[in-house]
C-alpha distance (Angstrom), angle and dihedral (degrees) to the residues before:
residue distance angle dihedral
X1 . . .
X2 4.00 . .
X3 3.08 124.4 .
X4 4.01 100.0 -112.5
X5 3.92 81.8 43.3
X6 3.97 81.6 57.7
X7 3.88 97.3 45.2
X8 3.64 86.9 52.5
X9 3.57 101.7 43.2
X10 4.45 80.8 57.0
X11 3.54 93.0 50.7
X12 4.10 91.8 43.9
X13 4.01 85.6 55.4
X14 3.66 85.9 46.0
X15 4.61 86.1 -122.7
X16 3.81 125.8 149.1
X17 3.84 116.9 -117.6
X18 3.73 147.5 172.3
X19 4.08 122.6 -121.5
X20 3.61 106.6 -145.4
X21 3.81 120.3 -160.1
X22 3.69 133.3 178.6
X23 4.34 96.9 -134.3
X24 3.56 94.9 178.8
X25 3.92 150.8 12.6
X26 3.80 124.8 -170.5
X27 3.50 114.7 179.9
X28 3.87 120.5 -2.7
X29 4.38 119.7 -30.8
X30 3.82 131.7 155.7
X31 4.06 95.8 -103.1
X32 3.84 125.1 43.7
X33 4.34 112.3 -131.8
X34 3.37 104.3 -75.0
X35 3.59 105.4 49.7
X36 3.94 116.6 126.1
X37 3.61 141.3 -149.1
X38 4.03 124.9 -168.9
X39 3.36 111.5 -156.7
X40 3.83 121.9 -173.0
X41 4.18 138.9 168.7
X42 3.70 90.9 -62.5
X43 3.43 110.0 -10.7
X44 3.82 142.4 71.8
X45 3.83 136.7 -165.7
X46 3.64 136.8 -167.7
X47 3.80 117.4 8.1
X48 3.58 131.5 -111.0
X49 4.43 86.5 -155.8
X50 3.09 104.1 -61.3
X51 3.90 123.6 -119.0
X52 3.64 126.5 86.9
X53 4.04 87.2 -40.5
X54 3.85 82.1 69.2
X55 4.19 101.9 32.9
X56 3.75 87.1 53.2
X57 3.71 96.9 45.2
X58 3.92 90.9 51.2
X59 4.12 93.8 39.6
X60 4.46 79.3 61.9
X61 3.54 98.3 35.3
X62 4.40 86.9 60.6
X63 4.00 91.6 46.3
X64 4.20 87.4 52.6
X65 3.78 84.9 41.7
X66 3.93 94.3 45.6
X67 3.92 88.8 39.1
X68 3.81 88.5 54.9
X69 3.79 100.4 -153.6
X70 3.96 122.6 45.0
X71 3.75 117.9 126.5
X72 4.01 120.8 -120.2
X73 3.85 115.7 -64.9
X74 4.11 142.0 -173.9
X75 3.27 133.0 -112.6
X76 3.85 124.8 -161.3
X77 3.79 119.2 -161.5
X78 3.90 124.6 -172.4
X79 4.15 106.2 -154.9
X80 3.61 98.8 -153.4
X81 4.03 138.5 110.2
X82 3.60 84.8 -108.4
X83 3.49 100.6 72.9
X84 3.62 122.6 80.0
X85 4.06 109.5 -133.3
X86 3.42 139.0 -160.3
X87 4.04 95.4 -146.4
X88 3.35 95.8 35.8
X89 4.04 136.8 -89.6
X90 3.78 127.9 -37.3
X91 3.80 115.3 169.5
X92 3.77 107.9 175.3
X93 3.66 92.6 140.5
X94 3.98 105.8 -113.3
X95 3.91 141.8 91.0
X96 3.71 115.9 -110.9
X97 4.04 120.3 -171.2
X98 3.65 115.6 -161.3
X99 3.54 124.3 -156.4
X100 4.14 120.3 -152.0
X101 3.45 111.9 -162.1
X102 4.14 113.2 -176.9
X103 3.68 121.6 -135.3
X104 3.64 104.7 -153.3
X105 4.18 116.4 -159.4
X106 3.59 103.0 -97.8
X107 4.31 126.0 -114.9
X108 3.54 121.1 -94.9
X109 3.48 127.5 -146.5
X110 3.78 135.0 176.1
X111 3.57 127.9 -160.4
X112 3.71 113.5 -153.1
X113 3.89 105.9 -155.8
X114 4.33 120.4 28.2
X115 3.60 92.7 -163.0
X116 4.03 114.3 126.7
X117 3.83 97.8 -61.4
X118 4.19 89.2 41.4
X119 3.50 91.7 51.5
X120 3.40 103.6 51.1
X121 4.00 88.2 37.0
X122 4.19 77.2 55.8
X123 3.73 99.9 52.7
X124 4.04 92.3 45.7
X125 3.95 93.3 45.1
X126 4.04 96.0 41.8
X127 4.08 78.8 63.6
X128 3.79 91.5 71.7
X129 3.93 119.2 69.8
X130 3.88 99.5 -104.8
X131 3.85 143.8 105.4
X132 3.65 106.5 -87.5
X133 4.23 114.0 -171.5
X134 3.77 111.3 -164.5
X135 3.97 118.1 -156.4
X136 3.38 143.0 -155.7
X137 3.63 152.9 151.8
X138 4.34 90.9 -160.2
X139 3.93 111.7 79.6
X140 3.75 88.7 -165.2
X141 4.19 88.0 61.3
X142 3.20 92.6 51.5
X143 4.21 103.3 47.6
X144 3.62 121.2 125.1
X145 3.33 99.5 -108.7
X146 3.83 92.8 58.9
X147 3.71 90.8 49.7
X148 3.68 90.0 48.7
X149 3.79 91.8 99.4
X150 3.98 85.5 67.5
X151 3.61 97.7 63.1
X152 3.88 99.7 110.9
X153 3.80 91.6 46.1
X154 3.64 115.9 151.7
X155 3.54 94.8 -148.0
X156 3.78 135.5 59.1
X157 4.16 110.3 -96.8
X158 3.66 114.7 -162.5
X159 3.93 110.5 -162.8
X160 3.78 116.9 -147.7
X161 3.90 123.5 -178.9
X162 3.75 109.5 -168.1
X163 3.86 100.3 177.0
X164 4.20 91.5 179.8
X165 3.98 107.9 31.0
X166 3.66 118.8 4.3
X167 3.79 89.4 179.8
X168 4.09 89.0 72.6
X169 3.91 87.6 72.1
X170 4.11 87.1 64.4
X171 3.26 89.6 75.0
X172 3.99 96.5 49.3
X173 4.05 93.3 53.1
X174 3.82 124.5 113.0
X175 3.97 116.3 -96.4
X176 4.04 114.0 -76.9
X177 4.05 84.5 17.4
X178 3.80 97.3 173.7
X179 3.92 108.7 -137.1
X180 4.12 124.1 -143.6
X181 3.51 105.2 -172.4
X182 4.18 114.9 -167.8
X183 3.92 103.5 132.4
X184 3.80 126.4 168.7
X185 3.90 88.9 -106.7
X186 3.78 128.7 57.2
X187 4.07 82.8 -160.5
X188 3.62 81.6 60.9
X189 4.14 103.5 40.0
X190 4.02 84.5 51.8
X191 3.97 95.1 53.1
X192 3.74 82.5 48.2
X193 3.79 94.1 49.5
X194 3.50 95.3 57.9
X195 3.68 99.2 38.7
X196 3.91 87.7 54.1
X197 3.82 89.2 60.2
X198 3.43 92.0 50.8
X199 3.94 92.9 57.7
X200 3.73 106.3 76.7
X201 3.60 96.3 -174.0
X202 4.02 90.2 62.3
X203 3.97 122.7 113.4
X204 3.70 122.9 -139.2
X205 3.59 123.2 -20.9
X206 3.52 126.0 -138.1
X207 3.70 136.1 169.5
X208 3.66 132.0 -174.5
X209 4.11 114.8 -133.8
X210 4.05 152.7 107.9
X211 3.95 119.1 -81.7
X212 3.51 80.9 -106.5
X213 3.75 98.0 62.3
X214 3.59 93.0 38.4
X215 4.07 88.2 48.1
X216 4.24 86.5 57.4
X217 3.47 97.0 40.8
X218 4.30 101.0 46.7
X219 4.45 76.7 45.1
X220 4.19 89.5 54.2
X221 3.99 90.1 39.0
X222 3.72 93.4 56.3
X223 3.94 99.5 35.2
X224 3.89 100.3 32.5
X225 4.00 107.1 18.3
X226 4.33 90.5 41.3
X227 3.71 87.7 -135.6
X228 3.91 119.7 153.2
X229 3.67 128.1 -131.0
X230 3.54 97.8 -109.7
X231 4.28 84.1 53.0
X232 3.71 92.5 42.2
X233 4.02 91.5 49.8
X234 4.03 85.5 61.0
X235 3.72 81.0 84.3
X236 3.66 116.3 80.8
X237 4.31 117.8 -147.6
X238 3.04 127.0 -155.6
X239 3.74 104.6 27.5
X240 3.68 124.6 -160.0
X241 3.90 131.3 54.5
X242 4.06 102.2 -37.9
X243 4.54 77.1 -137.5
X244 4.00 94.4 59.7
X245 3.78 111.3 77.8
X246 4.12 97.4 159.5
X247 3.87 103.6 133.9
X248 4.05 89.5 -153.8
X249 3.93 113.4 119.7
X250 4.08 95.4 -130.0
X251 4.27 82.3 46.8
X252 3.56 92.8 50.6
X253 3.98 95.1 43.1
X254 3.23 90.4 54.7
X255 3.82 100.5 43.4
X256 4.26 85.2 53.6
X257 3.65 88.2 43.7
X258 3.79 91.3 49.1
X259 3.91 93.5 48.4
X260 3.98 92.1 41.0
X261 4.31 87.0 54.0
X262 3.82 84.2 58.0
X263 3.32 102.2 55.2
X264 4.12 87.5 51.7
X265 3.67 74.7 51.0
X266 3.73 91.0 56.7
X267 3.33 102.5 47.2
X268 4.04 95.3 45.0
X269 3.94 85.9 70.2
């Protein structure tokens, strides 16, 4: 397997890795600059030259995976009898520097709802490198030719129409999905709510709405759904920057995506 093969077979399976490249080579070593090494959980491919160049390089690249986190980082390695190894001697002669780059499983989000404020919440989002799952219950929302403006996404969308129960796809999303909720039908967004606080594996919650619809909805929660307030504040209403009050779709997709980019934020430190 190649190594961009491997790096996409990781993200595919949604696992952390480590990129490792040879960046330079002075004198005489095993693999030229430019050589790679993917190394993931439990498995490796490629090879950087094997040897304790290569042992040591996948010993760091499973701390930065385990410590979930670091940024990229060098590694120098003298190949001479002088140097006492971990893996064993190499003495070819030269200097090789390593560089371990990690490749950290990519955010999720789904957007419940692709009506005017979803799509244009959809074309801002599919600009960052993440997982974005569209939803709907209306085929006609979700055509190709609607969806045509996302062609040069960055990210990876994954179109879903659910024409009977949306909420069953909650269930099917990535770990730490984060869920926008702004359907055409409050019936709908309220099914959703409660479904969403019965799938523990979720991210954040948001939901677009009024004090008033939020006010009937936290009511029906409690009384109907038996959800407690500590559950029921999982969901986060309004969303969007609290200092953006433009009623415009593109202004409001781009308030939510604003606010949604700081929580990733957030949870990065």
């Amino acid at each position: 397997m190649t190594w961009v093969a491997a790096v996409a077979r990781l993200r595919a399976r949604r696992e952390p890795g480590v990129l490792v490249t040879v960046a330079a080579v002075r004198g005489h070593a095993p693999r030229d600059a430019g050589a790679k090494l993917v190394v993931g959980e439990t498995g490796t491919w490629g090879s950087i030259g094997g040897g304790n160049v290569e042992a040591v390089a996948i010993d760091r690249a499973r701390e930065m995976i385990a410590a979930s986190g670091p940024g990229p980082e060098l590694m120098e390695f003298a190949l001479n009898d002088k140097v006492a190894n971990r893996h064993g001697v190499q003495c070819c002669g030269g200097t090789v520097t390593v560089l371990l780059e990690p490749l950290a499983v990519v955010r999720a989000v789904a957007v419940f709802g692709v009506g005017h404020v979803g799509l244009e919440l959809a074309r801002v989002l599919a600009r960052q490198d993440l997982d974005l799952h569209l939803v709907d219950s209306r085929s006609d929302i979700l055509t190709e030719e609607r969806l045509g403006v996302l062609a040069d996404a960055v990210g990876r969308v994954h179109v879903h129409h659910t024409p009977l129960l949306p909420e069953e796809v909650l269930a099917e999303l990535p770990r730490g999905t984060h869920v926008l909720i702004m359907t055409h039908d409050h019936a709908e967004d309220a099914a959703l709510c409660d479904a969403a606080l019965r799938t523990p594996h979720l991210g954040s919650i948001g939901l677009i709405g009024s004090a008033a619809k939020w006010a009937r909805f936290r009511k029906r929660l409690a009384t109907e759904g038996g959800h407690d307030e500590a559950a029921i504040d999982r969901i986060k209403t309004p969303i969007g920057l609290a200092g953006i009050t433009g009623k415009e779709p593109a202004t409001i997709a781009v308030s939510v995506a604003a606010d949604l980019l700081r929580t990733f934020e957030s949870e990065r430190g």
